[in-house]
Backbone as CSV, one residue per row, in Angstrom:
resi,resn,N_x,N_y,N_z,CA_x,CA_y,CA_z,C_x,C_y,C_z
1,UNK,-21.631,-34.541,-19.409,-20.906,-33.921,-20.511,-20.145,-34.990,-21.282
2,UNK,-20.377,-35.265,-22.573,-19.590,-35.521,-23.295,-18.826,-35.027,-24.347
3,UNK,-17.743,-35.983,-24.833,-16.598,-35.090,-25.853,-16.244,-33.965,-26.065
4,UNK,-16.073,-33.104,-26.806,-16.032,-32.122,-26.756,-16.068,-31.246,-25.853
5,UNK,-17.642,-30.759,-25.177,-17.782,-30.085,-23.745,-16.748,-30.598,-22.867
6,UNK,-16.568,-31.665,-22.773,-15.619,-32.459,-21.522,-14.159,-32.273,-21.289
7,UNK,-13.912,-32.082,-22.401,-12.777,-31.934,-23.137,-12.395,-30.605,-22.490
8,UNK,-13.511,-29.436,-23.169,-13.399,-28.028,-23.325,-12.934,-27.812,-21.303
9,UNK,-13.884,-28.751,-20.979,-14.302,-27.943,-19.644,-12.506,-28.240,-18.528
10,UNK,-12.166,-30.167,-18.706,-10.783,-30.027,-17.988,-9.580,-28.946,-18.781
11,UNK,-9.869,-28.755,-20.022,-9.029,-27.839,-20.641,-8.744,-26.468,-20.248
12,UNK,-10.073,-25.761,-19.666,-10.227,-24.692,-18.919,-9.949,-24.796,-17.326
13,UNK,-9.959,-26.166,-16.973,-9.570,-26.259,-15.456,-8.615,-25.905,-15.836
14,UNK,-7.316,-26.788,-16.454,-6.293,-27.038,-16.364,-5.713,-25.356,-16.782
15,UNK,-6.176,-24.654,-17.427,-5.348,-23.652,-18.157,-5.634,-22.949,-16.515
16,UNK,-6.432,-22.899,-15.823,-6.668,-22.427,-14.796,-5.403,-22.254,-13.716
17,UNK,-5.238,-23.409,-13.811,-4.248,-23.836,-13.040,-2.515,-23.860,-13.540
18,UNK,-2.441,-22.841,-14.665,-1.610,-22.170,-15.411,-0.903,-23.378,-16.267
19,UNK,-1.318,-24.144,-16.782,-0.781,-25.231,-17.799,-1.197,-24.363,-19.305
20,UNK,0.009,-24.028,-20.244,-0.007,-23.429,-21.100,-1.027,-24.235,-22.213
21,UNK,-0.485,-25.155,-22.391,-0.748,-25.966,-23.412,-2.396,-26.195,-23.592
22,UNK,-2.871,-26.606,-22.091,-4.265,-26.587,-21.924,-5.167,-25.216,-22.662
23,UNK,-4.122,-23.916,-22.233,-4.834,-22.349,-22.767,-4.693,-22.679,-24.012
24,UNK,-4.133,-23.317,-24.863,-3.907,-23.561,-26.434,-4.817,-24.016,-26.685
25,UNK,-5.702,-24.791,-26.120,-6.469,-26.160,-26.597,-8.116,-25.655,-25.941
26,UNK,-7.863,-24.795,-25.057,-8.927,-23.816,-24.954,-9.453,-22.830,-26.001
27,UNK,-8.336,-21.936,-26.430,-8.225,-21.540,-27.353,-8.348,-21.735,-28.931
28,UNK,-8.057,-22.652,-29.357,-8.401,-23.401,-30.146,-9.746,-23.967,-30.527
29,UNK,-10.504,-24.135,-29.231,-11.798,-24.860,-29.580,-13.118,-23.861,-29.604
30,UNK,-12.242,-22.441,-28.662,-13.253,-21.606,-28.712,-13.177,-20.362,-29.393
31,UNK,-11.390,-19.624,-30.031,-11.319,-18.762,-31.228,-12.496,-18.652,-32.434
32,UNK,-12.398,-19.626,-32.759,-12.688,-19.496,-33.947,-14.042,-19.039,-34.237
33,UNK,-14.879,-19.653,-33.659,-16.450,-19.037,-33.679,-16.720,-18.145,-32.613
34,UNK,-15.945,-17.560,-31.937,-15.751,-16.264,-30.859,-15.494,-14.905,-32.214
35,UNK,-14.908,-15.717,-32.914,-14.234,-14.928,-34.035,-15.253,-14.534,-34.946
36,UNK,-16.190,-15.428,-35.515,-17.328,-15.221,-36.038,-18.145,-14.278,-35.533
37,UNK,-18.768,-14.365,-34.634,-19.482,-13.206,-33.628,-18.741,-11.884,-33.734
38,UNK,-17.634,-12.017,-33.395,-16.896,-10.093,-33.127,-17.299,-9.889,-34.612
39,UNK,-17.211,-10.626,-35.597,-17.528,-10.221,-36.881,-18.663,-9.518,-36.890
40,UNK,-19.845,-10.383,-36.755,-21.119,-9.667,-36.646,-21.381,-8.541,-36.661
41,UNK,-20.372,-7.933,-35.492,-20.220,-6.724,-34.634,-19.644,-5.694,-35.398
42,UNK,-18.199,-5.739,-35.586,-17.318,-5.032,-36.146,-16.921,-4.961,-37.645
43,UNK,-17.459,-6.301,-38.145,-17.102,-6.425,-39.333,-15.868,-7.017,-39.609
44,UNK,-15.244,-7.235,-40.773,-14.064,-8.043,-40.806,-12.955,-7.173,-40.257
45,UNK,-12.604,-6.202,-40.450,-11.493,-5.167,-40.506,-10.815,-5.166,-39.278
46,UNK,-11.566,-5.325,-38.606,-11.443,-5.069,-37.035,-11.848,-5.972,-36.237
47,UNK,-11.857,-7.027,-36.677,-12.472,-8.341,-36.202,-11.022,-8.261,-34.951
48,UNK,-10.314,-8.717,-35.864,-8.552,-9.596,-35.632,-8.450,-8.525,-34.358
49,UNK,-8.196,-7.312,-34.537,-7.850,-6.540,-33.137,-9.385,-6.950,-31.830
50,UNK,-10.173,-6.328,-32.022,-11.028,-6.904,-31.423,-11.198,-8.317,-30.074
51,UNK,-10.682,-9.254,-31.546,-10.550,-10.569,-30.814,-9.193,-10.573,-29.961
52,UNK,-8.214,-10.068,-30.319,-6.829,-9.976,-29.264,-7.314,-9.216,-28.390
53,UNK,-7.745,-8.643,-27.905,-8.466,-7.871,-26.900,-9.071,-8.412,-25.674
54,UNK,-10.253,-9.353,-26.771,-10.810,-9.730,-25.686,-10.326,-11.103,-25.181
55,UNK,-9.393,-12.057,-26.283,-8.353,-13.079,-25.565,-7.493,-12.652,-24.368
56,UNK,-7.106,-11.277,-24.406,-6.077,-10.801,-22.978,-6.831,-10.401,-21.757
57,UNK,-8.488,-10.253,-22.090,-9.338,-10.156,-20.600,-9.927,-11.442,-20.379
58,UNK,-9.654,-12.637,-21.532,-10.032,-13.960,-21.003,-9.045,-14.396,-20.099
59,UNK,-7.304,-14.416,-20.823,-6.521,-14.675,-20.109,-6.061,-14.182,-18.983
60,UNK,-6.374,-12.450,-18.679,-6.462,-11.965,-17.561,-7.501,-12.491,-16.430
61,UNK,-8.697,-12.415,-17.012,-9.599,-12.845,-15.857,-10.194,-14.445,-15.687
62,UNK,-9.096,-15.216,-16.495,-9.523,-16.449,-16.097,-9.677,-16.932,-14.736
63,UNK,-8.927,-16.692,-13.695,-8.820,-17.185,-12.441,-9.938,-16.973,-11.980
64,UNK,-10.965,-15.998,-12.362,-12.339,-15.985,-11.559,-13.392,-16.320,-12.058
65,UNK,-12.730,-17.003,-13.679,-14.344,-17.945,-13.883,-14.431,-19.269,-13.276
66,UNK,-15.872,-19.187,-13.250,-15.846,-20.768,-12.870,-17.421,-21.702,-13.271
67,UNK,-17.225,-22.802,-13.966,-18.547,-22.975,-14.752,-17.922,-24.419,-15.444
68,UNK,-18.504,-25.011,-16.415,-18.452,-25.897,-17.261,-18.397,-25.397,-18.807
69,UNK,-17.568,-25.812,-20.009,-17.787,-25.718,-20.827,-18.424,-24.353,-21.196
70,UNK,-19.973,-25.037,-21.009,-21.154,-23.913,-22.056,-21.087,-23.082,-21.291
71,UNK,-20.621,-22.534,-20.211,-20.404,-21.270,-18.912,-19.335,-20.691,-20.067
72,UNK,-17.936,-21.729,-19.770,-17.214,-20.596,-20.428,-17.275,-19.924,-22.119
73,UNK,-18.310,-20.790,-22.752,-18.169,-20.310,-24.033,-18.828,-19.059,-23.688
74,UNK,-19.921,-19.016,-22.808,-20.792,-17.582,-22.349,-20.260,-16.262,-22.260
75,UNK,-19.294,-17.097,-20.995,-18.640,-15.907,-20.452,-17.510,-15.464,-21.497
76,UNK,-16.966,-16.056,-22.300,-15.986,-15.592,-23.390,-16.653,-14.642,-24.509
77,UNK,-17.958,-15.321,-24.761,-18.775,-14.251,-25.867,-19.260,-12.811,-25.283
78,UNK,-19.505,-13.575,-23.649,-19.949,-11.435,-23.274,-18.461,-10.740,-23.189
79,UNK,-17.499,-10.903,-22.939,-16.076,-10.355,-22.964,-15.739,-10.013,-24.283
80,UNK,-16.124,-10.698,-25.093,-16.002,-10.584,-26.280,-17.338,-9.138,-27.002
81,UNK,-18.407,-9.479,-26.987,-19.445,-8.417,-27.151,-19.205,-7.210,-26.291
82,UNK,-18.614,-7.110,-25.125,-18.634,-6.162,-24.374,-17.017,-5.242,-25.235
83,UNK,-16.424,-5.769,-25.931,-14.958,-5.247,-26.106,-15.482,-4.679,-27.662
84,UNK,-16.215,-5.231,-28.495,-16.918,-4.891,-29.498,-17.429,-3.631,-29.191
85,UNK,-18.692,-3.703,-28.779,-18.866,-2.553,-28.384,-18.295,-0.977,-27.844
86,UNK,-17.044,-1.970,-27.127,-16.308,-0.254,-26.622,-15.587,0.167,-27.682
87,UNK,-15.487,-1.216,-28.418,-14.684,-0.409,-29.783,-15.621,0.234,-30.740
88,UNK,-16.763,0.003,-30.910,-17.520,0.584,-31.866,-17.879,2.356,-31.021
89,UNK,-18.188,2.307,-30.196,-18.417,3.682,-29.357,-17.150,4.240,-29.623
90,UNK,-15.924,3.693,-29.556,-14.796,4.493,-30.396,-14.421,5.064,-31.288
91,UNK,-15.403,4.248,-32.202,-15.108,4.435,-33.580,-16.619,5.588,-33.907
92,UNK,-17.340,5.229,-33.032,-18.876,6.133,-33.739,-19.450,5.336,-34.757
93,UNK,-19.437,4.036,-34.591,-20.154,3.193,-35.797,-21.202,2.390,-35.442
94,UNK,-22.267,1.800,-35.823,-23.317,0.940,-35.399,-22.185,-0.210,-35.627
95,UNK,-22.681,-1.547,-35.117,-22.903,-2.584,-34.798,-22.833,-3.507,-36.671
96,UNK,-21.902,-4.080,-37.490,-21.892,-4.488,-38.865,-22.217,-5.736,-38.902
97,UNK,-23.488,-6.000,-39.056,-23.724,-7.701,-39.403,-23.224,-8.481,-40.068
98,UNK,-22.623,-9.625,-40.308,-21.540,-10.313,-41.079,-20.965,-11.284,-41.069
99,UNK,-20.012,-11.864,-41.664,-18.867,-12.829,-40.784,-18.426,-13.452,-42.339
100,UNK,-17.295,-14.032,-41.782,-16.596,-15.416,-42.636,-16.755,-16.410,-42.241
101,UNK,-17.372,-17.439,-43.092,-17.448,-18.449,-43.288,-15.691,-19.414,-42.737
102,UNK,-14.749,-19.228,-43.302,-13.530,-19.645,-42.863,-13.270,-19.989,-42.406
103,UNK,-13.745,-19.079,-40.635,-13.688,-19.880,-39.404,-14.483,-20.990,-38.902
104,UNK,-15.291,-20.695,-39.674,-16.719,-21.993,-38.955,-16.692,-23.364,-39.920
105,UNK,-15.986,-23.440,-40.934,-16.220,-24.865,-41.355,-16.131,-25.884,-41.254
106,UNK,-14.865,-26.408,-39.917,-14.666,-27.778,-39.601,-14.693,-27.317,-38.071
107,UNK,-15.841,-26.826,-37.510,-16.232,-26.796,-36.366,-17.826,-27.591,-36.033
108,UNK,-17.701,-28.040,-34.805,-18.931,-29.264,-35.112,-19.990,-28.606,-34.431
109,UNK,-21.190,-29.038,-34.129,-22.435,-28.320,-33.701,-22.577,-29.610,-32.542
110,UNK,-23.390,-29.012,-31.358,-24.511,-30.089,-30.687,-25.368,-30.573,-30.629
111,UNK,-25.686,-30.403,-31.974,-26.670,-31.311,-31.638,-27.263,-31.282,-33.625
112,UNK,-28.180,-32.324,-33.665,-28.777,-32.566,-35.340,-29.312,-31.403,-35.787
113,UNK,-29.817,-30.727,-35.275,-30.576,-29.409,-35.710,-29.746,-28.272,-35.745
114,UNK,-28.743,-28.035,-34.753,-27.846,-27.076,-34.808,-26.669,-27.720,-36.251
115,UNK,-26.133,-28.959,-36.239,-25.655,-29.227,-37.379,-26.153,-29.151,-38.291
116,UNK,-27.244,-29.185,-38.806,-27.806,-29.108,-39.938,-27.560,-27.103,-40.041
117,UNK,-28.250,-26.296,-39.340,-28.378,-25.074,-39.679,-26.581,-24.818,-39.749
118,UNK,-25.377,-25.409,-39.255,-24.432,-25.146,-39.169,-23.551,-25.139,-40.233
119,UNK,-23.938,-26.328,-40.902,-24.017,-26.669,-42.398,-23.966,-25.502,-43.458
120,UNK,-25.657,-25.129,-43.126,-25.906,-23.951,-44.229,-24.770,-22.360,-44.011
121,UNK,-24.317,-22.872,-42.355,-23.722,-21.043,-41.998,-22.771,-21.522,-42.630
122,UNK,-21.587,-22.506,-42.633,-20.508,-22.946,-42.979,-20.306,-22.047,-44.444
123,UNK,-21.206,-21.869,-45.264,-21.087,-21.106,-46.899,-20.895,-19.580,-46.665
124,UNK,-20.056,-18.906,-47.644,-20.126,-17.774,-47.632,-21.262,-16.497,-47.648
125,UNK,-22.109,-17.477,-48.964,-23.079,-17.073,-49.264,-23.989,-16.740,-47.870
126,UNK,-24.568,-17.391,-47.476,-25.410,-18.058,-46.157,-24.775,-16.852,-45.379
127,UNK,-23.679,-16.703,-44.803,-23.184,-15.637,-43.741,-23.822,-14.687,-44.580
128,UNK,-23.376,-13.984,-45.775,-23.745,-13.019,-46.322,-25.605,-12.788,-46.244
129,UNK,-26.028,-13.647,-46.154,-27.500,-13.141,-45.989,-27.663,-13.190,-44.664
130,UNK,-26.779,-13.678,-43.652,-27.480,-12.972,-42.256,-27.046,-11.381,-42.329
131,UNK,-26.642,-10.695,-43.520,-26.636,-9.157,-42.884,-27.991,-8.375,-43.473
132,UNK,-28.597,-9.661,-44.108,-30.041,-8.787,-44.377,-30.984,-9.351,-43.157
133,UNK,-30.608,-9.484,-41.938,-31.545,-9.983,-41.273,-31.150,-8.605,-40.024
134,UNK,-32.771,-8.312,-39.734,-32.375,-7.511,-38.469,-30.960,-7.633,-37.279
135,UNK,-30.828,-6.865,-36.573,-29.375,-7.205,-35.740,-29.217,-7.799,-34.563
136,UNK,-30.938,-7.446,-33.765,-31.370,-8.753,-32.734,-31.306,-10.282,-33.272
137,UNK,-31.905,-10.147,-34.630,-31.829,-11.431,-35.321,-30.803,-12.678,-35.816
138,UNK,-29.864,-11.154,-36.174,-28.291,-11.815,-36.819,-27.290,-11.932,-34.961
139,UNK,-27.711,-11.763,-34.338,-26.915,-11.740,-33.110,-27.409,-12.991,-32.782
140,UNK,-28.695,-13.187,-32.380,-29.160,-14.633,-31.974,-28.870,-15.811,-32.431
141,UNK,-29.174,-15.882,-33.928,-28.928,-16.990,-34.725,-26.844,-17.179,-34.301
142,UNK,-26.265,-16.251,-34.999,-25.047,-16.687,-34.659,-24.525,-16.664,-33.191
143,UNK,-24.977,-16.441,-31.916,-25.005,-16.863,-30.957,-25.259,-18.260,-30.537
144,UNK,-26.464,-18.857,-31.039,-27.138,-19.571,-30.514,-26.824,-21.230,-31.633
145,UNK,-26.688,-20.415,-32.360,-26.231,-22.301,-33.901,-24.541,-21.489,-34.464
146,UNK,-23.685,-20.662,-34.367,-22.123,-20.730,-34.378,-21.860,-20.802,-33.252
147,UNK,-21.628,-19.878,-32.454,-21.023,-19.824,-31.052,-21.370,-21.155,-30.598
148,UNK,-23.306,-21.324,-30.081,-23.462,-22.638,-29.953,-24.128,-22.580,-28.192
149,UNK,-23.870,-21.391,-27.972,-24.711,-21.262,-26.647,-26.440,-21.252,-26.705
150,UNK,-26.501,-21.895,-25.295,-27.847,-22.431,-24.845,-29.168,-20.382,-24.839
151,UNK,-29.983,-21.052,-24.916,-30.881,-19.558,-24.876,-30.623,-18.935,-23.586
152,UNK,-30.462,-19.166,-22.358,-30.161,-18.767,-21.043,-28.689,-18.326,-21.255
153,UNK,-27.475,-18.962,-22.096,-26.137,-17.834,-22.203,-26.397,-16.999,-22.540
154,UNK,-27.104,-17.000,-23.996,-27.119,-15.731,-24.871,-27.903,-14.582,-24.580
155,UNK,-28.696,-15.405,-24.087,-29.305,-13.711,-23.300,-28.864,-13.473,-22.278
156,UNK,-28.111,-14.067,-21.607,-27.285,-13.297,-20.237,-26.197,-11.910,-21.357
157,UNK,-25.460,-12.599,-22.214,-24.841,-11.925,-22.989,-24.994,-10.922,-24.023
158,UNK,-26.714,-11.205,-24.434,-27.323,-9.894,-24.704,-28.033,-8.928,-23.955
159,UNK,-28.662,-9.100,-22.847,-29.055,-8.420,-21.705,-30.424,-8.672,-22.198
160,UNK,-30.810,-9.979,-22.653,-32.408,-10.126,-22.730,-33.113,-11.368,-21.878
161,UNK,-34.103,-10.948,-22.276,-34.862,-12.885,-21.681,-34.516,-13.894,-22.352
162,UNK,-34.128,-15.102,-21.873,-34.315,-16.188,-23.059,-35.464,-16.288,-23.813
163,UNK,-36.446,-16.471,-23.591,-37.746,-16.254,-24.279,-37.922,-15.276,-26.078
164,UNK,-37.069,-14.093,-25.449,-36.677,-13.306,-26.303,-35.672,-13.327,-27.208
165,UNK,-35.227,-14.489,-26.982,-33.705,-14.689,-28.080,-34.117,-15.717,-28.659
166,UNK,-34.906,-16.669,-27.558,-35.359,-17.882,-28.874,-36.296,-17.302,-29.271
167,UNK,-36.950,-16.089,-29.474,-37.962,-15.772,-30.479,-37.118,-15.348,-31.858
168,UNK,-35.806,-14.091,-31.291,-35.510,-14.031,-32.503,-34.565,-14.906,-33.198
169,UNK,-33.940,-16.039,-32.860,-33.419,-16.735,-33.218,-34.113,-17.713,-34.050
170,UNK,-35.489,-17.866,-33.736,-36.619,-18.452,-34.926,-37.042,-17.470,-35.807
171,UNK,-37.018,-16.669,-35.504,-37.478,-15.626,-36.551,-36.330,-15.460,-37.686
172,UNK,-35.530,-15.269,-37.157,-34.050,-15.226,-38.155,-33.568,-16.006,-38.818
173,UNK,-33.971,-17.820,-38.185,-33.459,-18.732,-39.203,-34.859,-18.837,-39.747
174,UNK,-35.899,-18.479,-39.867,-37.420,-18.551,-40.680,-36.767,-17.768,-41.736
175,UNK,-36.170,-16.391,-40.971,-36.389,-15.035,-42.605,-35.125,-15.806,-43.238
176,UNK,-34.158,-16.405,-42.541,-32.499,-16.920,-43.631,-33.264,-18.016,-44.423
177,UNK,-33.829,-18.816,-43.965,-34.281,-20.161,-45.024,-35.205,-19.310,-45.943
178,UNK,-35.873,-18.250,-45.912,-36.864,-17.818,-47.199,-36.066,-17.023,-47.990
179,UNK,-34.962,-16.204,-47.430,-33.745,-16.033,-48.389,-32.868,-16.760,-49.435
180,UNK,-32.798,-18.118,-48.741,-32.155,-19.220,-48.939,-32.889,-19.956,-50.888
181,UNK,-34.222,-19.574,-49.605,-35.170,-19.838,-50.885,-35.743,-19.149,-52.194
182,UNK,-35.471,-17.983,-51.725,-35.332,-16.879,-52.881,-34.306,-16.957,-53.668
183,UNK,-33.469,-16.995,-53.385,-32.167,-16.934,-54.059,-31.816,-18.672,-55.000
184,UNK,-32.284,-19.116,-54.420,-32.307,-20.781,-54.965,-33.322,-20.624,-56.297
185,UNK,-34.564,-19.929,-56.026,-35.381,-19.699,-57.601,-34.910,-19.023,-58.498
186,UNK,-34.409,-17.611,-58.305,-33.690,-16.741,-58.536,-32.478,-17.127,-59.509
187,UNK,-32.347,-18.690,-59.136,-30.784,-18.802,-59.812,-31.051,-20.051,-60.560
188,UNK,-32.177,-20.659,-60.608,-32.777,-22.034,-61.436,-32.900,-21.203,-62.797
189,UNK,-32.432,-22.056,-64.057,-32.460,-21.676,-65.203,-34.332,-21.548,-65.600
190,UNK,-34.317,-20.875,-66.584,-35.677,-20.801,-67.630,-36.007,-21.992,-67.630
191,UNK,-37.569,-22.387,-67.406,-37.695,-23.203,-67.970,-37.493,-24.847,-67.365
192,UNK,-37.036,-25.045,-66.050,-36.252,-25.533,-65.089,-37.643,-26.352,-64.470
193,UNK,-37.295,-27.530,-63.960,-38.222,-28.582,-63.541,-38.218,-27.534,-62.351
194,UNK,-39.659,-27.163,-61.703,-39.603,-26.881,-60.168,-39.139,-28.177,-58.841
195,UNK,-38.387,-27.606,-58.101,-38.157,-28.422,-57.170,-39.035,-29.351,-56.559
196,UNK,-38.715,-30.508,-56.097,-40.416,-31.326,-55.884,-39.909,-30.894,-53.917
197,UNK,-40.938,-30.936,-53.766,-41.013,-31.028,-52.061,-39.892,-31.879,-51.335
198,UNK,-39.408,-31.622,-50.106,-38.614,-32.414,-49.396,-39.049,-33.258,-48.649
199,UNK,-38.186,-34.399,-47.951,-39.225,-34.845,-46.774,-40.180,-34.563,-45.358
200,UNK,-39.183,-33.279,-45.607,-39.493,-32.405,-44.043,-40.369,-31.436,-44.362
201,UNK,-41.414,-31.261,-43.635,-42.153,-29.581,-43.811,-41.621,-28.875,-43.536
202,UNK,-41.386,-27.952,-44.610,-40.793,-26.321,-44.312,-39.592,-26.863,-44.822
203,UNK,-39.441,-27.791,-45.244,-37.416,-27.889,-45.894,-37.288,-26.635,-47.187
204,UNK,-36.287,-26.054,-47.196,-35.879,-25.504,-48.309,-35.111,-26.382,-49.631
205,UNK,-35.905,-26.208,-50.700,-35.382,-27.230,-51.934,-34.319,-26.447,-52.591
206,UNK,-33.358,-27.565,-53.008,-32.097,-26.373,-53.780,-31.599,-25.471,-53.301
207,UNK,-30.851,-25.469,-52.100,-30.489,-24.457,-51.904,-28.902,-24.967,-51.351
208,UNK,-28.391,-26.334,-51.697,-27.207,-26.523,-51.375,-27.039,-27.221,-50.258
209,UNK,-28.299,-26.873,-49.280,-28.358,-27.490,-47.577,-28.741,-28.761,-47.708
210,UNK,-27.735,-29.457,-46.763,-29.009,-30.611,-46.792,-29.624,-30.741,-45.705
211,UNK,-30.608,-31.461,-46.452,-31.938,-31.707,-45.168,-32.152,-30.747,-44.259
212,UNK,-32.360,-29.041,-44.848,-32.403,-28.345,-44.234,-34.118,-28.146,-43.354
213,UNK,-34.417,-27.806,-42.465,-35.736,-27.952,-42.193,-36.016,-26.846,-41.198
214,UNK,-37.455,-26.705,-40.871,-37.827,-25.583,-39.816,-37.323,-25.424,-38.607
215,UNK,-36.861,-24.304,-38.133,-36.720,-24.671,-36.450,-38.243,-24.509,-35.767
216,UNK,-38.350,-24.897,-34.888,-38.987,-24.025,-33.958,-38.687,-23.726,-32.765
217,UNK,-39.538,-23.025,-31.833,-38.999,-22.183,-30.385,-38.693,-23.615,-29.812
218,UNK,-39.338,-24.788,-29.940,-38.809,-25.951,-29.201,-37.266,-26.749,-29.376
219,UNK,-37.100,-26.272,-30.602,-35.498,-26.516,-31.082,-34.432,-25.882,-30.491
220,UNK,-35.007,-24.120,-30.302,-34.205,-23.275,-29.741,-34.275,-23.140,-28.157
């Protein structure tokens, strides 16, 4: 483990071991795109309650996790999805695909491919078209490139196969980049030089991203 993870992981010992400051710095590294996700779910409105919710069954049941880092971002997102849910069965509402951009912009990714797609989520716009993407779809992608968990978390946390999340998690950043790309023609003036090709196959031209390019199931 380096930086970051390393960081994350004595940070979670230590809060373990009831050092406040450490729960700050836990907190801190993992709010914010925990925050993104309940969005998904609930939508903005109800994000904020939501997330206090499921921060008081992190801080309640910290003493019995135990894992590294990418464990606890796991186990924080199913606490988190699981509190979503009881609130939506409360409310009688489906599941609202979504999020703000806000939280995710000076948060870093692991890796070149997840930064790059992290890039494109970072825009308002960009969030706004994961709610035209199915809800297996919009769950994966922001699971798997915001949150940032491995295909084996996220499907512990969706109750699927990995197999099945990196399918729709390619499928979802396939249908967001042809959105990406629709909307990029869509908004080129009359008359407008067409975009010339990128260096990458499958890059999307004009669309603000850079060096945006294909995933595939081997990425995910």
């Amino acid at each position: 483990m380096l930086g970051d993870d390393a960081e994350l992981t004595a940070a979670v010992l230590a809060a373990q071991d009831g050092d406040e400051d450490a729960f700050r710095t836990v907190y801190r590294a993992v709010h914010p795109r925990l925050l993104g996700y309940i969005r998904t779910l609930v939508g903005d409105a109800d994000a904020e309650d939501v997330a206090s919710e499921s921060w008081l069954q992190i801080a309640r049941d910290l003493d019995r996790f135990s894992g590294d880092a990418d464990r606890f971002r796991g186990w924080a997102a199913r606490i988190a999805r699981n509190r979503a849910l009881d609130h939506l069965r409360m409310r009688g509402r489906r599941p609202a695909v979504g999020g703000d951009e806000t939280e995710l912009t000076d948060k870093p990714a692991e890796s070149d491919t997840a930064d790059e797609a992290m890039e494109s989520l970072a825009t308002g716009h960009t969030m706004n078209l994961i709610s035209q993407l199915p809800q297996d779809q919009a769950e994966a992608v922001i699971l798997r490139v915001v949150v940032g968990l491995d295909a084996k978390s996220a499907a512990k946390t969706l109750g699927k196969r990995p197999g099945a999340v990196r399918t729709a998690a390619h499928r979802g950043l396939k249908r967001l980049a042809e959105l990406m790309g629709a909307d990029a023609d869509a908004a080129a003036p009359l008359g407008a030089v067409p975009p010339q090709p990128g260096p990458h196959r499958g890059s999307v031209a004009r669309t603000g991203v850079t060096h945006w390019r294909s995933w595939t199931q081997k990425d995910m």
